[in-house]
N, C-alpha and C positions, 0 to 999 in steps of 0.2 A: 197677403190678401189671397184669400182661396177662392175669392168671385173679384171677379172688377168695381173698381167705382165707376159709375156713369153717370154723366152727367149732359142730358139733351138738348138740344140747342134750341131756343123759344121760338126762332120762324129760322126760315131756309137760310144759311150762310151765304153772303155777297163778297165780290172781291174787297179786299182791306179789311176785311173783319177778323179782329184779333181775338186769340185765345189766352188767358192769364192762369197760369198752375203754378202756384204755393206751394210748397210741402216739404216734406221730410222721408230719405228711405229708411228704411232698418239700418241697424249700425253696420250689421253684416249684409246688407245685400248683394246679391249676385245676379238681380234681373229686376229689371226696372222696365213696361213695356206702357206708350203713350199713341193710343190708336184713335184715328178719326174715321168712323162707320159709317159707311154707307146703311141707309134701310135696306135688310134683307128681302129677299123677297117671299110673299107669305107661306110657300112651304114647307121653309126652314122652321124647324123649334125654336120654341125660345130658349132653352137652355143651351144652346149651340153657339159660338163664338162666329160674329159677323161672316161670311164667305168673302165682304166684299167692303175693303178697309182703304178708303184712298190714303190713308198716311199711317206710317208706322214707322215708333221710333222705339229702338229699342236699347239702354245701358246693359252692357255684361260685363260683370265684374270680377278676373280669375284671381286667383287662388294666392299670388305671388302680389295683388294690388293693382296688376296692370286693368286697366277699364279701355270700353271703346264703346261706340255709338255706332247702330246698324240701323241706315235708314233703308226702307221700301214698302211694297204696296200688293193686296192682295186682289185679285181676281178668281175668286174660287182658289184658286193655288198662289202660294208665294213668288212674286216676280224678282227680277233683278234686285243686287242689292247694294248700295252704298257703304263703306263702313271708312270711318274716321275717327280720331282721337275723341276721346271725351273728355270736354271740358264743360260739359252743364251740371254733371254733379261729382265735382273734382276730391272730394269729400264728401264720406258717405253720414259721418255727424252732426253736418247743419245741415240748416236747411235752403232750397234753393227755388229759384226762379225763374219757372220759363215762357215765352212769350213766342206763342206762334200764328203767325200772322199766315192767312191765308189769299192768294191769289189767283184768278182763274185758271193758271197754267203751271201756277209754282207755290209751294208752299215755303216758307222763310223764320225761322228759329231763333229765336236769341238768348244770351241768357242775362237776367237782372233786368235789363230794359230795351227799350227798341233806340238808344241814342248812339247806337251805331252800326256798325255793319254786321248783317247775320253773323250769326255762327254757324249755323247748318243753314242747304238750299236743299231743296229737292224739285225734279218737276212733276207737276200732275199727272195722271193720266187716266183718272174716276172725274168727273164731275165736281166741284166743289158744293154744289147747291145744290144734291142730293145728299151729300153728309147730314147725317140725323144724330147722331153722339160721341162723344169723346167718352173713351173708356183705358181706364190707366188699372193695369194688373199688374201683379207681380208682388215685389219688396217694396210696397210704399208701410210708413211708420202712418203717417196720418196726410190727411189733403188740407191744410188750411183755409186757402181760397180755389177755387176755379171760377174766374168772371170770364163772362160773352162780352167783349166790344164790337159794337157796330157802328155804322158811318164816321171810322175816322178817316185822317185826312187821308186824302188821294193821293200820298208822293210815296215812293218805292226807294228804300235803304237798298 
């Protein structure tokens, strides 16, 4: 993808409200990138890549097969960063499913379903109820679904 998929969220994100992404990357992918956007502020271009991204997750896939997952978050510049094993898309020829649930202090990852414990945590430190889009760039093959869940249940995996 030489632009991002985006996809805007219908009213303000609240705690427990979940994010559902379907898809497939390239067979060869080497970068897989899943951001949740703050609205910029208006005298940014449009064509410009948010400044201000409370979640980013990003797959990078080397050369030899090894893969990892780099989570962190932008404030005008790239902050700290997390990085761990990648097991959300452990195979880059099916297709997979990730499920991110957002909290007002943490965001929480899973993959295939939320019936058990994260896979990835990360904590906040943008706003969740200022997020205005999910924008997934990089090596995606296609998006099958991306659904908004709202008011589900109130208990934390």
């Amino acid at each position: 993808m030489d632009t991002p998929f985006v996809a805007y969220f219908p009213r303000k994100p609240e705690e427990f409200d979940e994010v559902v992404i379907r898809g497939k990357l390239t067979d060869n992918a080497q970068n897989a990138s899943f951001n949740f956007c703050l609205r910029p502020p208006a005298q940014w271009p449009d064509d410009q890549t948010s400044p201000y991204i409370a979640y980013h997750l990003k797959i990078s896939f080397a050369p030899d097969g090894e893969s990892k997952v780099t989570q962190n978050w932008k404030n005008v510049e790239w902050q700290q960063e997390q990085v761990s094993k990648n097991w959300l898309v452990a195979d880059r020829t099916k297709p997979f499913t990730a499920v991110f649930r957002l909290l007002d202090n943490q965001v929480k990852v899973f993959v295939d379903n939320v019936q058990h414990s994260p896979d990835y945590e990360m904590d906040m430190q943008l706003p969740v109820e200022e997020i205005h889009s999910v924008e997934l760039w990089n090596d995606f093959e296609y998006v099958e679904e991306l659904t908004f869940r709202f008011n589900n249940a109130r208990v934390i995996n």
